[in-house]
Kinemage of the C-alpha trace (Angstrom):
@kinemage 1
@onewidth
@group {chain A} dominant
@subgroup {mainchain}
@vectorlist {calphas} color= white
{ca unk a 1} P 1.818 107.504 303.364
{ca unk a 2} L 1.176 110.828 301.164
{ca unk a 3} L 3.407 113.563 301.843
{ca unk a 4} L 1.569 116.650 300.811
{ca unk a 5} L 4.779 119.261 301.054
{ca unk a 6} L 8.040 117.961 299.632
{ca unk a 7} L 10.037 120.751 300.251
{ca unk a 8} L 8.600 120.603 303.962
{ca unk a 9} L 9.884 117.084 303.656
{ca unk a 10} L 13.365 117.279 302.519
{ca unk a 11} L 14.336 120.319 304.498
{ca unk a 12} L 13.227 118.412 307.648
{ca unk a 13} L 15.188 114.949 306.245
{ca unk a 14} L 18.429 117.624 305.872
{ca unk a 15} L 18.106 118.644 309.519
{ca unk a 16} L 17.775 115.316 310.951
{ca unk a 17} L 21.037 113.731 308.919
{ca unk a 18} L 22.937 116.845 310.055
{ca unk a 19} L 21.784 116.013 313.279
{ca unk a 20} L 22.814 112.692 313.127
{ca unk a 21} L 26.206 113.228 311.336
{ca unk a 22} L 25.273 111.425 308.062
{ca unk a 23} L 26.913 111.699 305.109
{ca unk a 24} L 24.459 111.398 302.170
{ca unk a 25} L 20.626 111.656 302.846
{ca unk a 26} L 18.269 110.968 299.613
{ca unk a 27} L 14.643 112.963 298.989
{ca unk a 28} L 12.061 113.099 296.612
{ca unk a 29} L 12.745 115.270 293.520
{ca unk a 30} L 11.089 117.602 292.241
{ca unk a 31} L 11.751 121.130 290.382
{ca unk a 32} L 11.735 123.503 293.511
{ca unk a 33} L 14.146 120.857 295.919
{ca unk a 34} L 16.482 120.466 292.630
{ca unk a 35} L 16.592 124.243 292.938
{ca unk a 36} L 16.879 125.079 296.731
{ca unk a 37} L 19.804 122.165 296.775
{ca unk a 38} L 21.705 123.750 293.814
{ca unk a 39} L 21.572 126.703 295.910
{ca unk a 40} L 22.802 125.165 299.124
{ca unk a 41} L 25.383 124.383 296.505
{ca unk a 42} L 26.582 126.779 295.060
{ca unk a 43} L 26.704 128.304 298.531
{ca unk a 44} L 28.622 125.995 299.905
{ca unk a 45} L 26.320 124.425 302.473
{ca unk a 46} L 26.671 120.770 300.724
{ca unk a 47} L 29.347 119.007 299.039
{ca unk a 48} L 27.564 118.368 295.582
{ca unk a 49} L 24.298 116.064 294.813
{ca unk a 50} L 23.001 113.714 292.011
{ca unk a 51} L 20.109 113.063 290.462
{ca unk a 52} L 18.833 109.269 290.595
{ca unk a 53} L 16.474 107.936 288.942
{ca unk a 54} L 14.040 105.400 290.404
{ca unk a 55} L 11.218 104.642 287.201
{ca unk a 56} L 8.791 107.529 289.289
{ca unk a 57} L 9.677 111.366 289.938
{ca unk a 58} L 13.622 110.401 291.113
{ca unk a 59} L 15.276 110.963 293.781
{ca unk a 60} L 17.889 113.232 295.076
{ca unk a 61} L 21.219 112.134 296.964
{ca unk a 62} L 22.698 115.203 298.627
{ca unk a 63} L 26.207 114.862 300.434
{ca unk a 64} L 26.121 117.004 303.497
{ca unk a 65} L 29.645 118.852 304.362
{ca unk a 66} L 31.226 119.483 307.568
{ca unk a 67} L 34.099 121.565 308.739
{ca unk a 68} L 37.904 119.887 309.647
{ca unk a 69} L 36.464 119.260 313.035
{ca unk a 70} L 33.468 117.469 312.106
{ca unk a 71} L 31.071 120.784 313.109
{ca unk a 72} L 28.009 121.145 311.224
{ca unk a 73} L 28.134 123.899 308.332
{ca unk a 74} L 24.046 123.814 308.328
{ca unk a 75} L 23.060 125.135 311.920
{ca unk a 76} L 19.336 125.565 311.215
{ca unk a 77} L 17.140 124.900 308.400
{ca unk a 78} L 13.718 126.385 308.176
{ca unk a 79} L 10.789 126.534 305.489
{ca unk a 80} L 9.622 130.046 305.813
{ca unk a 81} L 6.761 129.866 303.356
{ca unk a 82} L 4.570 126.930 303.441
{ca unk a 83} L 1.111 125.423 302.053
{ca unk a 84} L -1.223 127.460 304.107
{ca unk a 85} L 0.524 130.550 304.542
{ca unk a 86} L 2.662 132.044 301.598
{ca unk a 87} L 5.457 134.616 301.840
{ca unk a 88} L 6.561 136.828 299.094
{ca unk a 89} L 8.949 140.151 299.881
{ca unk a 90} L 9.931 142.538 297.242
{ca unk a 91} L 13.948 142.953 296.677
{ca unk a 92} L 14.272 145.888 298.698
{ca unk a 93} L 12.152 143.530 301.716
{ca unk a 94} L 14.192 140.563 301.654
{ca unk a 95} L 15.288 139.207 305.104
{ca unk a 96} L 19.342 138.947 306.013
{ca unk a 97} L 19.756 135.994 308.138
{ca unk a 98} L 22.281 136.574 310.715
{ca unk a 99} L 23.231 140.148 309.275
{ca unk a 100} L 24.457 138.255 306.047
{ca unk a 101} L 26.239 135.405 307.514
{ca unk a 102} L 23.317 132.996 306.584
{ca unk a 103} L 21.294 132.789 303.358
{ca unk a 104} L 17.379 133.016 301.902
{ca unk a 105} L 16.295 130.726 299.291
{ca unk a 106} L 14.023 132.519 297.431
{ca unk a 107} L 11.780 131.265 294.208
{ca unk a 108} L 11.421 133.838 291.813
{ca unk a 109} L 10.261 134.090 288.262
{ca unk a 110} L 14.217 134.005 287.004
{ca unk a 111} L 14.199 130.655 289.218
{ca unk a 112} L 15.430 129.740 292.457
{ca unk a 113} L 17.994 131.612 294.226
{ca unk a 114} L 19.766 133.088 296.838
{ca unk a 115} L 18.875 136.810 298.421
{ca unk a 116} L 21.774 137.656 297.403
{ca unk a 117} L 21.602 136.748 293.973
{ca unk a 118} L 18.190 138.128 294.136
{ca unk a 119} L 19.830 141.863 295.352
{ca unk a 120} L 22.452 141.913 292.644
{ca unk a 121} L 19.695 140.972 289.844
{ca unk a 122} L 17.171 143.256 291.476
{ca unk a 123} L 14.115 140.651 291.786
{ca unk a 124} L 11.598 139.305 294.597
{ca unk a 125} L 9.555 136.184 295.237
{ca unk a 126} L 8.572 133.831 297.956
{ca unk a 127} L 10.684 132.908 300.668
{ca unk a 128} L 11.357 129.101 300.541
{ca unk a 129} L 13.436 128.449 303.479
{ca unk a 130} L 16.346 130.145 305.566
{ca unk a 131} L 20.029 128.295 306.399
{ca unk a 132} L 21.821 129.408 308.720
């Protein structure tokens, strides 16, 4: 089976291990998803992830986190912009998911990034997903 949107595809593969309390969930790399899950990263939504290589595009292994209690740190997970309908917003325009408590992953020019990163180096681009 093709899958036409991989970012589509691993976003909704995140959701459905939080969901079901996994630990590790593995998607398709590609430039973008090695991008948005640095982000979650460096963000804190996920523990870490590797790269693994399978002898085609590779693969990413991403180790979800939870809180002491076992709560989920990823509530929701949503692609904002997607193949038939793109969404760009200028730096001044960009969304602040629960008044700042969640995060935009936005693909700019300078790469892929946070809105917040994006307000402190004073650039736009399309909206890839929200976590909140």
């Amino acid at each position: 089976m093709a899958i036409n949107d991989l970012t589509a595809d691993m976003l909704t593969r995140i959701r459905n291990a939080v969901r079901n309390r996994e630990a590790v969930v593995t998607c398709v790399s590609n430039k973008l998803n090695r991008g948005i899950v640095a982000v979650l990263e460096d963000e804190g939504y996920i523990n870490g992830f590797e790269l693994v290589e399978d002898g085609r595009q590779g693969l990413i292994r991403v180790k979800l986190k939870y809180g002491p209690r076992g709560e989920q740190v990823i509530n929701r997970i949503d692609r904002e912009s997607k193949c038939g309908r793109r969404v760009y917003r200028g730096v001044n325009d960009l969304p602040r998911p629960l008044q700042g408590l969640g995060i935009c992953i936005v693909s700019t020019s300078s790469g892929v990034m946070s809105d917040r990163r994006c307000r402190a180096e004073k650039v736009g681009g399309e909206i890839v997903a929200t976590v909140v």
